[in-house]
Structure formats: C-alpha cells, structure tokens
Backbone as a chain_set.jsonl record, in Angstrom:
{"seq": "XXXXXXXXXXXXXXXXXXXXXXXXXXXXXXXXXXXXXXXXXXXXXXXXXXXXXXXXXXXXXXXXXXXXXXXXXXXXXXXXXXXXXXXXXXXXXXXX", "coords": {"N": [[0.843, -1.184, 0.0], [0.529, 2.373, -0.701], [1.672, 5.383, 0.929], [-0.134, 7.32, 0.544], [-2.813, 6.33, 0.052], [-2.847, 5.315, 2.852], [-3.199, 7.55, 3.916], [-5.806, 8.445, 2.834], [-7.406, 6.61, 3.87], [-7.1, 6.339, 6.77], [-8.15, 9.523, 7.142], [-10.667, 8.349, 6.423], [-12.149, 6.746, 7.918], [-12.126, 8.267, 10.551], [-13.421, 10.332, 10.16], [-16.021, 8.837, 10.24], [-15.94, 7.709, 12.364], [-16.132, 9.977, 14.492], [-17.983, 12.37, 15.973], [-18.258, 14.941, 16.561], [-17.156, 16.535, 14.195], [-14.589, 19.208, 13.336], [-13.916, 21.74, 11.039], [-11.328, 23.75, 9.833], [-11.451, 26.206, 8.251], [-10.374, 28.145, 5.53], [-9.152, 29.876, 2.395], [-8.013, 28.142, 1.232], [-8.305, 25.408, 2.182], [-11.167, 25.696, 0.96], [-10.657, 25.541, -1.642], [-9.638, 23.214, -2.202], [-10.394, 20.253, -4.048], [-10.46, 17.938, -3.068], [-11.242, 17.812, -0.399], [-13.421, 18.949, -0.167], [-14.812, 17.606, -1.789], [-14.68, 15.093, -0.937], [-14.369, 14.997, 2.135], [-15.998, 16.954, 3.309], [-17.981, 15.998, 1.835], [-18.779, 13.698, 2.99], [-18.732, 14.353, 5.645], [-21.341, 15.951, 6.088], [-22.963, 14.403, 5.107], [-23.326, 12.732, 7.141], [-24.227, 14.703, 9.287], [-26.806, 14.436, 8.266], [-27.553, 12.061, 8.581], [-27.764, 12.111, 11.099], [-25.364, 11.328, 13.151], [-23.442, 13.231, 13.649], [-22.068, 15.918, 14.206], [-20.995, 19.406, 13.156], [-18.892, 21.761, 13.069], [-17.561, 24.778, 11.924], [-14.619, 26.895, 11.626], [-13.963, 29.701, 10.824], [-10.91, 30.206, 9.74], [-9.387, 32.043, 8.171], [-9.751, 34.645, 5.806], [-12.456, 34.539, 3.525], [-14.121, 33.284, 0.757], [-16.531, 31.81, 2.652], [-19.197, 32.124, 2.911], [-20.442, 31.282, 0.474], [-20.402, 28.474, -0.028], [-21.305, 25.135, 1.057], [-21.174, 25.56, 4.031], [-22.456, 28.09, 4.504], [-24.351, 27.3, 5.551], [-24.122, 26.669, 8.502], [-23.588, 28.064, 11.572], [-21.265, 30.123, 12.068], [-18.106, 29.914, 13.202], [-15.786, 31.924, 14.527], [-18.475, 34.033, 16.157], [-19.111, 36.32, 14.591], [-18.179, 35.956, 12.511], [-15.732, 37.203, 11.583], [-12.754, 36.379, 10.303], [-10.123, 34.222, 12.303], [-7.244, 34.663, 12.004], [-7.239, 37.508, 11.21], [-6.939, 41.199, 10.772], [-8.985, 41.669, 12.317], [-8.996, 40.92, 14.9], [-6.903, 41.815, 18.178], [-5.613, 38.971, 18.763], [-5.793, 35.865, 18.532], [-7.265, 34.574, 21.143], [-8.536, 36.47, 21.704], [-10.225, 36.148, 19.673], [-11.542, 33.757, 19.715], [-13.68, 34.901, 21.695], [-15.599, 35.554, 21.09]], "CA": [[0.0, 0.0, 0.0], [1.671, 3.218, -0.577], [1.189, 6.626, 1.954], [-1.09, 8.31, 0.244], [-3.912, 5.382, 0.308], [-3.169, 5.187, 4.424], [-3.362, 8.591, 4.749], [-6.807, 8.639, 2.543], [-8.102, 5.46, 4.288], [-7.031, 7.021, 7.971], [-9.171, 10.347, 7.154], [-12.014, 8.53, 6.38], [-12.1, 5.764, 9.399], [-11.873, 9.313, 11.218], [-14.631, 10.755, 9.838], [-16.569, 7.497, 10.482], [-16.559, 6.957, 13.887], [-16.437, 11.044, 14.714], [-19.272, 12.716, 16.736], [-18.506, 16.046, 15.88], [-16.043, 17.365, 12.904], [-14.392, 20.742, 13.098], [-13.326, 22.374, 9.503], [-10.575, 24.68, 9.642], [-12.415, 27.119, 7.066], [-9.898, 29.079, 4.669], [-9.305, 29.777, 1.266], [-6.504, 26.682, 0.658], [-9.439, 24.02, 2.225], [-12.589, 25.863, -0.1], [-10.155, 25.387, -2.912], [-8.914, 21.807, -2.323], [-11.404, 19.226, -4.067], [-10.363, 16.406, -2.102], [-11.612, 18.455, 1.189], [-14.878, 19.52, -0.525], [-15.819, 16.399, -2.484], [-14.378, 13.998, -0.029], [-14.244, 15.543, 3.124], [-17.122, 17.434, 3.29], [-19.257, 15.627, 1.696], [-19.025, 12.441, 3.898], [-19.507, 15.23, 7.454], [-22.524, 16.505, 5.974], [-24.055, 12.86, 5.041], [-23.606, 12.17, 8.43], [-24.707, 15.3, 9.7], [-27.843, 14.255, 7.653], [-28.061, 10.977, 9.141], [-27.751, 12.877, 12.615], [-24.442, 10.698, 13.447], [-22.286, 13.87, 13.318], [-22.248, 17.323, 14.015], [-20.314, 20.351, 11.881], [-18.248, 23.222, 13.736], [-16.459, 25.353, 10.785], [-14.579, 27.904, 12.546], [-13.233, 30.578, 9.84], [-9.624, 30.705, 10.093], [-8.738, 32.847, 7.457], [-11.259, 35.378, 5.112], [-12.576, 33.834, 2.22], [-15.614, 33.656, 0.794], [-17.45, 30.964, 2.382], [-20.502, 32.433, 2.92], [-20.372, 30.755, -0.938], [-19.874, 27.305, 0.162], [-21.952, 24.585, 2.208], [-20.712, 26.315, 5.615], [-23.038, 29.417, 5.345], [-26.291, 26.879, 6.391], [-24.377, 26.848, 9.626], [-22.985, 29.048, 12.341], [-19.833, 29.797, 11.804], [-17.031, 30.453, 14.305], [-16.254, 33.18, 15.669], [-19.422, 33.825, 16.002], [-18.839, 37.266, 13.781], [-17.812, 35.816, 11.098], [-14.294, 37.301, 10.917], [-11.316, 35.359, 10.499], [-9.124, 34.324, 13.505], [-6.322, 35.234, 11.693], [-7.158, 38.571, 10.417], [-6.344, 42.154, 11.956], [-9.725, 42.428, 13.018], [-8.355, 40.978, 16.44], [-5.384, 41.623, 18.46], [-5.087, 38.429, 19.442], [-6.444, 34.266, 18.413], [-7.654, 34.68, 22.222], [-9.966, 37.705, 21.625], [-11.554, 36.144, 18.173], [-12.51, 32.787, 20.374], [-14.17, 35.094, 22.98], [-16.652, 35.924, 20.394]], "C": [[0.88, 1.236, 0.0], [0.881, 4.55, 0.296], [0.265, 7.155, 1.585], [-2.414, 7.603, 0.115], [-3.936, 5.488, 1.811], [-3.801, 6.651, 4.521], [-4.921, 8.959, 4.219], [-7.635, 7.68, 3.705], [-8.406, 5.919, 5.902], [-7.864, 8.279, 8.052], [-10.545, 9.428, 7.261], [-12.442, 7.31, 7.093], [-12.477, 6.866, 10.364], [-13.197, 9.848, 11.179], [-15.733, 10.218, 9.771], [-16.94, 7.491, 11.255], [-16.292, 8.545, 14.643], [-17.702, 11.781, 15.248], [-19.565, 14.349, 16.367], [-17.09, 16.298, 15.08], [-16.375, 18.887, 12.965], [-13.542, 20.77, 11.942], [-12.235, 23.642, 9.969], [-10.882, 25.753, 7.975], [-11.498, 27.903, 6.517], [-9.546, 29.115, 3.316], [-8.48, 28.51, 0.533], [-7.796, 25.445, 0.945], [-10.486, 24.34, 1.484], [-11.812, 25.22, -1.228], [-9.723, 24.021, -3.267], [-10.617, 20.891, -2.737], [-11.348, 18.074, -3.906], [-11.693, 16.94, -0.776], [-12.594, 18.719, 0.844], [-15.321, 18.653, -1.12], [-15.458, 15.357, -1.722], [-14.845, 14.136, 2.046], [-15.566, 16.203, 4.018], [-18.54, 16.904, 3.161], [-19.595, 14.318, 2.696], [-19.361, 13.346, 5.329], [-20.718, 15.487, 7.01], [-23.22, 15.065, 6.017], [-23.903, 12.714, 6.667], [-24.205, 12.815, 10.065], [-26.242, 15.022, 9.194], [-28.553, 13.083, 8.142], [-28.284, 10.908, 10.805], [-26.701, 11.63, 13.169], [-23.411, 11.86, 14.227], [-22.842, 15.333, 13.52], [-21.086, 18.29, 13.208], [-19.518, 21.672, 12.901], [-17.605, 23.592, 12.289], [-16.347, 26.283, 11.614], [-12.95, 28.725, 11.149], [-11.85, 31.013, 10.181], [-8.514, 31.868, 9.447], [-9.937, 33.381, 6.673], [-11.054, 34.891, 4.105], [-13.803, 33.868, 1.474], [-16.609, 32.31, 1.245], [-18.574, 30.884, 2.947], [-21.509, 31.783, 1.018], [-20.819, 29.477, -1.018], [-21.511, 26.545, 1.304], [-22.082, 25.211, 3.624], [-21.561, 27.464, 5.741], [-24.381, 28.921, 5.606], [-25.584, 26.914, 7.5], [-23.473, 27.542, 9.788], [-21.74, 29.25, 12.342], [-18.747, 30.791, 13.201], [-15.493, 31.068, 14.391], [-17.596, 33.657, 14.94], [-20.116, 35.319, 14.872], [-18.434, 37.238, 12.527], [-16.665, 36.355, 10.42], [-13.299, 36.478, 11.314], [-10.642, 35.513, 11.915], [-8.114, 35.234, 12.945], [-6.102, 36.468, 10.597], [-6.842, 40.41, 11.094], [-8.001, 42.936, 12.473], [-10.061, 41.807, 14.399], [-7.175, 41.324, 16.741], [-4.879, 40.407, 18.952], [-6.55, 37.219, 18.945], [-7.56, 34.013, 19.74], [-9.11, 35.216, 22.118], [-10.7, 36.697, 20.305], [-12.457, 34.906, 18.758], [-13.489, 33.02, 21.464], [-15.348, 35.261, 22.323], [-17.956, 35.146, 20.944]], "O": [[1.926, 1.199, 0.648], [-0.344, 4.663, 0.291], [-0.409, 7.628, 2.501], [-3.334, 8.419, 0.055], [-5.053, 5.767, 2.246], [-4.83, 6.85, 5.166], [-5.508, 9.734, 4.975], [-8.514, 8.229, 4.369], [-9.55, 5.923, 6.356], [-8.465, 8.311, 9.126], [-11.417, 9.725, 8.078], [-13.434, 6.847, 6.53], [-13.287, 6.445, 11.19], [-13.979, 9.786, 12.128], [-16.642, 10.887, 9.279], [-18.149, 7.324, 11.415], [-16.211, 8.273, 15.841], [-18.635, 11.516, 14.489], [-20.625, 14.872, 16.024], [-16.012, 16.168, 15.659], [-17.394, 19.564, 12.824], [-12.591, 20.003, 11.798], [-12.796, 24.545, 10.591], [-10.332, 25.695, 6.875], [-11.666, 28.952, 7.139], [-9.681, 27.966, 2.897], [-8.51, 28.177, -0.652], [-8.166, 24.696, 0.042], [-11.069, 23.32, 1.116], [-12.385, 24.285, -1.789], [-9.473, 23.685, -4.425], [-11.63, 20.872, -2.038], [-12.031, 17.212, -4.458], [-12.756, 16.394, -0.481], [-13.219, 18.873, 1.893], [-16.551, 18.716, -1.137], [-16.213, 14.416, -1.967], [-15.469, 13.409, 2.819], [-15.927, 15.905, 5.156], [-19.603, 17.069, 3.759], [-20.751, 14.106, 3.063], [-20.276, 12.944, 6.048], [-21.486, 15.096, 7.889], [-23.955, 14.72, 6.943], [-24.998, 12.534, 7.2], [-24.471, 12.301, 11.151], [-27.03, 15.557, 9.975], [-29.779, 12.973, 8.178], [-28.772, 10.024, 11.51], [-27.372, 10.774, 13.746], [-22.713, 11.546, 15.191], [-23.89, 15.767, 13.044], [-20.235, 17.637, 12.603], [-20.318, 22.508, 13.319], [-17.171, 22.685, 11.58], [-17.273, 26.707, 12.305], [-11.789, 28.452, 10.843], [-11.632, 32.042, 10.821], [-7.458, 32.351, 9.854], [-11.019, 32.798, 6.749], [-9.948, 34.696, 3.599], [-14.553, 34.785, 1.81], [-17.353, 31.796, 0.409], [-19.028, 29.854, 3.445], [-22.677, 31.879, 0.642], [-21.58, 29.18, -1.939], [-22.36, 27.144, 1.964], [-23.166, 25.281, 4.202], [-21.607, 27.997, 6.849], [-25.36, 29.633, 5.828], [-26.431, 27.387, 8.258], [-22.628, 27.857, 8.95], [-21.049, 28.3, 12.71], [-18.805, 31.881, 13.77], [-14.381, 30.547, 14.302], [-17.841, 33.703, 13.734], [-21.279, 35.361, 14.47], [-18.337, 38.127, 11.681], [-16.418, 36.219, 9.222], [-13.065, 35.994, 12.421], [-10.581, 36.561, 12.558], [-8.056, 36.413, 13.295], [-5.331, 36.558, 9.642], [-6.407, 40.383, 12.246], [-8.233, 44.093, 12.825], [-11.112, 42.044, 14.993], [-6.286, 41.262, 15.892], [-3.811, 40.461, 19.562], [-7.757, 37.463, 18.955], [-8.589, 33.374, 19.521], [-10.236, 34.756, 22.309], [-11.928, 36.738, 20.232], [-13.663, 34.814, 18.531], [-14.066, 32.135, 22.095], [-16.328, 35.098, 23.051], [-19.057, 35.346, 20.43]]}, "num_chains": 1, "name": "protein.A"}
C-alpha cells in the first residue's frame, strides 16, 4: 500500500466513527477538491443521518458564505477570520 492510500483510508475511518467534525475554514481548504468532495461531503451525510455534528470555525477570510458552511454558524461567532487584523489576538476572536 503506498502513503497516500493510508493517509486517505485514515481520514475517512476518522470521519466514520467522529461525533462532531471541526473544519478549519480558509481559502486553501474551499479550494482543495479532495476536502470539498471527499471531506465534506461524507460530514454533511452524516450530519444528515444525525451521526455527526459540523463546527467550521473561519480561520482565514474567504468567501465561504459561498460554500456549504453558510447553512451553519460559523465560528467566531462574527464571522471574521481568527487570523485577520480584526483581532489583536487568536484569544480575543474565540471570545466571540
């Protein structure tokens, strides 16, 4: 078997037996269509089958008010990026 089958096979064992899945939300994971046709779509089915719940917590600005992620709440609860200068601090954007 070569690494890149474990490391597919290990995501999605993960995403299997998972209760809740958090998304690291920025423009590199909207853009990846592994993470959006693989990734995604297996949390939502299972958010669908009520197995699974969904946190996306916007780590960088992007547009994904575009994307699956703007049916739910997204975190910080403001909707700006952790890592943008509209905190001083990763601290302050989780106080949201």
């Amino acid at each position: 078997m070569n690494e890149k089958w474990n490391w597919q096979t290990e995501i999605s064992t993960q995403l299997e037996a998972a209760h809740l899945i958090i998304f690291l939300v920025s423009p590199d994971f909207l853009g990846s269509e592994y993470c959006l046709e693989v990734e995604v779509e297996n949390a939502f089915r299972r958010v669908k089958e009520g197995a699974a719940k969904v946190v996306p917590i916007l780590v960088r600005d992007c547009l994904w008010e575009e994307s699956i992620f703007s049916e739910l709440q997204m975190i910080p609860r403001d909707a700006k990026a952790i890592l943008s200068s509209s905190y001083r601090s990763t601290d302050e954007a989780f106080k949201g």
